[in-house]
C-alpha positions as CSV (number, residue, x, y, z in Angstrom):
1,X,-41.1,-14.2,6.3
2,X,-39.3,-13.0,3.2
3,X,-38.1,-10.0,4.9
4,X,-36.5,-12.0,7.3
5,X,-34.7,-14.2,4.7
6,X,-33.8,-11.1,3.1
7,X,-32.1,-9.6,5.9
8,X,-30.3,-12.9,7.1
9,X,-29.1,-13.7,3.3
10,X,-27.7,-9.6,3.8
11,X,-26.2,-10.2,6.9
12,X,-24.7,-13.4,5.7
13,X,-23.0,-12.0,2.6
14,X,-22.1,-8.8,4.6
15,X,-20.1,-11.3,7.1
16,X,-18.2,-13.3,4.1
17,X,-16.9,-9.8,2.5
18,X,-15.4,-9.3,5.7
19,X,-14.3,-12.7,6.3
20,X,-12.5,-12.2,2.4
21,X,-10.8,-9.0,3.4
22,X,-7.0,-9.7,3.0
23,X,-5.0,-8.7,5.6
24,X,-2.0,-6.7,5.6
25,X,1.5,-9.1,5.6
26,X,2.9,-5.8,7.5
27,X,2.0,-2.8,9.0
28,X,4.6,0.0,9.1
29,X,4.4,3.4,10.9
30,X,7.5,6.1,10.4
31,X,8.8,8.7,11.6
32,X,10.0,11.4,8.8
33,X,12.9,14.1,8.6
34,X,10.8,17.4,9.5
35,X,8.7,16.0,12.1
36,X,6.7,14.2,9.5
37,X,5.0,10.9,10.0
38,X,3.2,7.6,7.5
39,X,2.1,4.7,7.9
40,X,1.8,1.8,5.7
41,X,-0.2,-1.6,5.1
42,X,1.9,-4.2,3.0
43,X,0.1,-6.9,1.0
44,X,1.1,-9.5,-0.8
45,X,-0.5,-10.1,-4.7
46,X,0.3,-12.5,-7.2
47,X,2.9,-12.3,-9.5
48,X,2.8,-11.6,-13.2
49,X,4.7,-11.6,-16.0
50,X,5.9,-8.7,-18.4
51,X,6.4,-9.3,-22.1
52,X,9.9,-9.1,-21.8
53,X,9.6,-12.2,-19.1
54,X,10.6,-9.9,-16.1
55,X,8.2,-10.0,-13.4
56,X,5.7,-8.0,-11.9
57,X,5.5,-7.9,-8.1
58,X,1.2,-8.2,-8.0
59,X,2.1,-6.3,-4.2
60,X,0.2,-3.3,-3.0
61,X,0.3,-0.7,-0.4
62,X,-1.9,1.6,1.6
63,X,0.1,4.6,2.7
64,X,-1.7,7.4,5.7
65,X,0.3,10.3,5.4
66,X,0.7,13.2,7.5
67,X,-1.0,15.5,6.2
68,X,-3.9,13.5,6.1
69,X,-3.9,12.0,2.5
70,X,-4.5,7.8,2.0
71,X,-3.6,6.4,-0.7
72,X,-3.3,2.3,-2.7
73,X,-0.3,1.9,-4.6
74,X,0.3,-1.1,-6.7
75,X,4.1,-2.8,-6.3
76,X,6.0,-1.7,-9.6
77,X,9.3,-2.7,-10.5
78,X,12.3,-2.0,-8.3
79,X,16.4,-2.5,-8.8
80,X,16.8,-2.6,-5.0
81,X,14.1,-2.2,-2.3
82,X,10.4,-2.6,-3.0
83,X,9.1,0.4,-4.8
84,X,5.1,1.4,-5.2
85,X,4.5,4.1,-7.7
86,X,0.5,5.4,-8.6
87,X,0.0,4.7,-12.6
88,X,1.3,8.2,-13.8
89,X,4.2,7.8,-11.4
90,X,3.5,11.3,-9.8
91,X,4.0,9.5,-6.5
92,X,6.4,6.8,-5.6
93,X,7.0,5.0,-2.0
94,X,10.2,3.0,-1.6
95,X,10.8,1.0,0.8
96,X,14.3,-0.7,2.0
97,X,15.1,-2.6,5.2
98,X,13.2,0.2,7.7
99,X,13.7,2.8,5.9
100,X,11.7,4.7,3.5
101,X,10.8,7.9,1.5
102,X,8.6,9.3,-1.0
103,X,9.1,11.6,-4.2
104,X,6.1,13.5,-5.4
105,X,5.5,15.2,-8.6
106,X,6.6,15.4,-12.4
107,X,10.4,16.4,-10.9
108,X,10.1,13.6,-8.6
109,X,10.5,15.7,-5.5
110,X,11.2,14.3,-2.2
111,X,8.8,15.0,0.0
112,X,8.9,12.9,2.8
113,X,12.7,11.4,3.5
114,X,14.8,10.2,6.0
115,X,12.1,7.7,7.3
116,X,12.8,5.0,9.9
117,X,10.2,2.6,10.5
118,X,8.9,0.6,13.2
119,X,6.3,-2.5,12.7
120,X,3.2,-2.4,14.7
């Protein structure tokens, strides 16, 4: 008798985790200069505040890039566009209207450009 209750209290909290799971506000797939291709998963996050009283978009994204590499960016700060930028900011996705690109690297190389997106 306990196993069972074990197993339907594991199948039970197994089923709210996936019930929690946010789901992506957007999902994006492009098409690159160079016959390169991503794809990206938008969510929303709350808001914060800086010290200075800016604030923080709380967004994230989930990029698949063509070469096979997936990777969760958090939403940084952005003049124009939505911008999404790892912690050391060796690799930054902005975003504008359908377009997109990424730069790579301590130079901040662009390394996938000229994108043009299409929702899913």
């Amino acid at each position: 008798m306990t196993g069972k209750i074990a197993a339907v209290v594991s199948f039970l909290t197994a089923g709210a985790a996936l019930a929690q799971a946010p789901s992506p506000v957007a999902t994006v797939q492009y098409s690159c200069a160079e016959g390169k291709t991503l794809a990206a998963e938008y969510f929303d996050g709350p808001t914060r505040t800086a010290p200075d009283g800016r604030p923080i978009p709380g967004g994230r994204v989930i990029l698949a890039l063509a070469d096979g590499k997936k990777l969760t960016l958090p939403q940084t700060l952005s003049g124009s566009g939505i911008r999404y930028a790892n912690e050391g900011e060796t690799f930054v996705f902005w975003s504008k209207g359908d377009t997109a690109f990424v730069e790579e690297g301590a130079n901040q190389t662009v390394t996938y450009k000229d994108c043009v997106g299409r929702k899913k």
